[in-house]
GUKEGU-252040 format. One record per atom (N, C-alpha, C): residue in one letter; x, y, z. Coordinates in steps of 0.02 Angstrom, whole numbers, plus 50000, padded with zeros to 5 digits. Each point is the difference from the previous one (the first is absolute). Layout:
N
aXYZ/...
This chain:
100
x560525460054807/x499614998450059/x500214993150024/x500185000550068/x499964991150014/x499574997750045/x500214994049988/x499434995050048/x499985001150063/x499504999350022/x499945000650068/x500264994950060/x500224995249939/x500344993450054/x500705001150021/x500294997950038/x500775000950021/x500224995049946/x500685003749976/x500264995449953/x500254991750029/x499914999650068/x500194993250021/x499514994149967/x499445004650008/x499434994949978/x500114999249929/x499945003049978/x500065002449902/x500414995749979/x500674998150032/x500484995550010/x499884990050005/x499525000850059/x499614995550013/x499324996549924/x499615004149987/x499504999449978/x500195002049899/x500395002350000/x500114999649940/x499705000749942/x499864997649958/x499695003749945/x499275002750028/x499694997350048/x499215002350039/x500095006349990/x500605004650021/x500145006150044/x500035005649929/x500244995049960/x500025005949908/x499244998849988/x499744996550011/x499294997049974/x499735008650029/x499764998150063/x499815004750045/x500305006649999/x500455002849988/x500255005649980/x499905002749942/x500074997249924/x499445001249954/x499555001149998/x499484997350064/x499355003249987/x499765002850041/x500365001850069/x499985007050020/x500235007149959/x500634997649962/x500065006849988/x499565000649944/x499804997949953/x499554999749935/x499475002750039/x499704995450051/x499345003950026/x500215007750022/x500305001950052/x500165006250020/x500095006049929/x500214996449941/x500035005249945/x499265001149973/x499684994150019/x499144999849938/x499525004550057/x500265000750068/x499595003050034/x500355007250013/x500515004349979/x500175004549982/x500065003550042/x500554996950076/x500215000450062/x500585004149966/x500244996249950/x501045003849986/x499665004049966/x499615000949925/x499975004149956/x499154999349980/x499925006349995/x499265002549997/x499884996849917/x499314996449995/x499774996349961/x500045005449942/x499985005749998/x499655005949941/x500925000449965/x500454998650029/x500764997749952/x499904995149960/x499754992350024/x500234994949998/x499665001349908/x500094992749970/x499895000449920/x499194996150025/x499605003349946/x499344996149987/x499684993350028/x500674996249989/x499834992450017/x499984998850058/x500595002750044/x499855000350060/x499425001850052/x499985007249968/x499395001550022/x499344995750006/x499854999449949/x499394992950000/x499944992150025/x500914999050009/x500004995050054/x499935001150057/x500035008150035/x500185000850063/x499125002150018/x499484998849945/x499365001550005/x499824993750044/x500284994449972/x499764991750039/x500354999950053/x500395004050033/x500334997850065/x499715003050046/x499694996950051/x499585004650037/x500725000950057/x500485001450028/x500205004750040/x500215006849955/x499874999449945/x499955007649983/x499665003950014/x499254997650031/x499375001850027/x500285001550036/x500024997450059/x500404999350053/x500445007250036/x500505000049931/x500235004450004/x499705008849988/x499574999249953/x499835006249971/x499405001250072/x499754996650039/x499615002250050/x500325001450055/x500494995750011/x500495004550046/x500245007349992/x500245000349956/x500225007049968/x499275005650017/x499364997949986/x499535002150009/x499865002850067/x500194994850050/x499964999850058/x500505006650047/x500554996849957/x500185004350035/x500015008350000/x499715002849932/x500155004650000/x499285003850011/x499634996250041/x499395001350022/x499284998349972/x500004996349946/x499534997849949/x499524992750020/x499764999550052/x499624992550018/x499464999749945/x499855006649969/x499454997549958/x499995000149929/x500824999049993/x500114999249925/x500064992449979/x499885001349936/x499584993649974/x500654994149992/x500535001750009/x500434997349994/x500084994050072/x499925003250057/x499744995050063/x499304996350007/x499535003049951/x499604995749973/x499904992249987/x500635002449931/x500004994549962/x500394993550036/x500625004950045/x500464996350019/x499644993850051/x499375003950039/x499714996350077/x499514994849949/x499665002149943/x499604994849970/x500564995049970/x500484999249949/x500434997749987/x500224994050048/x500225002350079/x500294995950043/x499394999150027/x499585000450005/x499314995850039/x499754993549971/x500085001149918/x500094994349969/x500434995350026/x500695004649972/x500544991750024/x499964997950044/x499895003950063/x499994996650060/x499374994450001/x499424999649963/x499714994550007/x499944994949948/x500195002049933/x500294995849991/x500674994449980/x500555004550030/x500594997850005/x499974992850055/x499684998550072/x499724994150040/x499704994649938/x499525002449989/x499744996849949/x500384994349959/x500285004649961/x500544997249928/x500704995950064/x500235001950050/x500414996450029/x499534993250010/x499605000150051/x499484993250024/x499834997249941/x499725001049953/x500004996849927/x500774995949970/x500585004649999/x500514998149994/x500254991150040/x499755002450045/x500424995350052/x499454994250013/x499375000149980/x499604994449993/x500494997349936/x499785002349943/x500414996749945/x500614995350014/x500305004150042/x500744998449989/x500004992350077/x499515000050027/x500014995650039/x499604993749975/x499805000449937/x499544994249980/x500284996649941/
């Protein structure tokens, strides 16, 4: 899989661009876009429990195949209702800190 950046930049930015490409593709494997989580070995699996675009993912899948009221878009809309409030949060906290 590659990055989504043009290699000019990658060129430019340099080790950032391996940084960032490691953990897209790591994420894209824990959320089980390339390969369905029920392959992967044990460990995986239970890491890909803490990643919420696996949510994400598994409610899409839901979605699309006509399921709005499976529990899987559930979890996914409670899940991201969280982060979304408190992800602001933990940034504005962040950046007081970091300004004092």
């Amino acid at each position: 899989m590659r990055s989504l950046l043009p290699d000019s930049l990658c060129l430019i930015c340099g080790s950032y661009c391996i940084i960032t490409s490691s953990f897209s593709q790591a994420n894209c494997r824990l959320t089980h876009l390339v390969l369905p989580l029920t392959l992967a070995p044990g460990v995986l699996q239970k890491i890909a429990g803490l990643n919420p675009f696996a949510y994400a993912v598994d409610a899409s899948r839901a979605l699309v195949n006509g399921n709005p009221g499976d529990v899987a878009v559930l979890q996914a809309f409670a899940i991201f209702i969280v982060l979304t409030v408190l992800s602001p949060v933990w940034a504005t906290r962040s950046m007081r800190q970091a300004m004092m």
